[in-house]
C-alpha positions in Angstrom: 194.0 18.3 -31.3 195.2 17.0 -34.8 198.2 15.7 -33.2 195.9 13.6 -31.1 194.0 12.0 -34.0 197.5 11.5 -36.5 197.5 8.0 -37.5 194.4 6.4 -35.7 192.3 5.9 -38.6 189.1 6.5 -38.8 188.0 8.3 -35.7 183.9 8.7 -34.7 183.4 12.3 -33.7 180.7 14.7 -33.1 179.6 17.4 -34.4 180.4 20.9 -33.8 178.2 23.4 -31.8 176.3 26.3 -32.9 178.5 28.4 -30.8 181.7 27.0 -33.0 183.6 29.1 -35.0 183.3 28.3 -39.2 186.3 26.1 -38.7 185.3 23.9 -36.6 184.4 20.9 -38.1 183.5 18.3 -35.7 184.1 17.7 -31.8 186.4 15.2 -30.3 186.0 13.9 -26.6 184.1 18.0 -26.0 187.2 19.8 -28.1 186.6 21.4 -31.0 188.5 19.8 -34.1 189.0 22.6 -37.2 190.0 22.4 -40.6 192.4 24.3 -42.7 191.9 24.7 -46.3 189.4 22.3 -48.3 191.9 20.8 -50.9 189.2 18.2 -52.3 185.3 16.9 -52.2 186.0 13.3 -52.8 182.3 12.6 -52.5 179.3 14.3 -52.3 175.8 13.0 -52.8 172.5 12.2 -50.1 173.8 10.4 -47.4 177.6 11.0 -47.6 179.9 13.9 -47.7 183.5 13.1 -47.7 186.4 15.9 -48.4 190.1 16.6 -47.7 191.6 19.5 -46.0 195.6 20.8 -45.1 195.6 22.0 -41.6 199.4 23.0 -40.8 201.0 19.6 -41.4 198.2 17.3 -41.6 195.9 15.7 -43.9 192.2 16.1 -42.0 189.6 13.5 -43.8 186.2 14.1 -43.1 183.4 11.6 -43.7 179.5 12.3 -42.8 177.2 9.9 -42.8 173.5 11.3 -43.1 171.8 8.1 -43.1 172.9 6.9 -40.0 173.8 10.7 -39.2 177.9 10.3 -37.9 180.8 11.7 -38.7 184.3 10.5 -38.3 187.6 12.0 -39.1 191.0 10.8 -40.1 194.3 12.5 -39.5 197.7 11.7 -41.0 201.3 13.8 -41.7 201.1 15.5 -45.3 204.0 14.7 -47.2 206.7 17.0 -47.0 207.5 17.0 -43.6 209.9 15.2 -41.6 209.2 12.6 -39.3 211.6 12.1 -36.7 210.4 16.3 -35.5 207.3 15.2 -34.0 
């Protein structure tokens, strides 16, 4: 699924179902999108959580929206690995 999502931006998704395992951290046209480890909270208040996780070779962004209650994700490469092998 992360391949899907590398390098599209900012991506709306939905959120995950109660049925979803604790990695799951959104949805994405029905499939379930999960997270690796959380490297960093970037922002965290009221109406936005925004942090950074490493899932195998990708940088997942996640950014919720409370007020107008979305989510959206962002996936790019992390550095380190090489291109040209995807």
């Amino acid at each position: 699924m992360l391949n899907e999502l590398e390098g599209n931006g900012w991506t709306m998704v939905e959120p995950p179902l109660e049925r979803d395992g604790e990695s799951v951290i959104a949805r994405f046209n029905g499939e379930p999108v999960k997270a690796g480890f959380l490297m960093d909270v970037i922002e965290e208040n009221d109406s936005t959580f925004h942090s950074q996780y490493r899932s195998g070779k990708y940088n997942l962004e996640v950014k919720i929206d409370f007020d107008i209650g979305r989510g959206q994700v962002r996936v790019e490469e992390a550095d380190g690995y090489d291109n040209e092998n995807k």
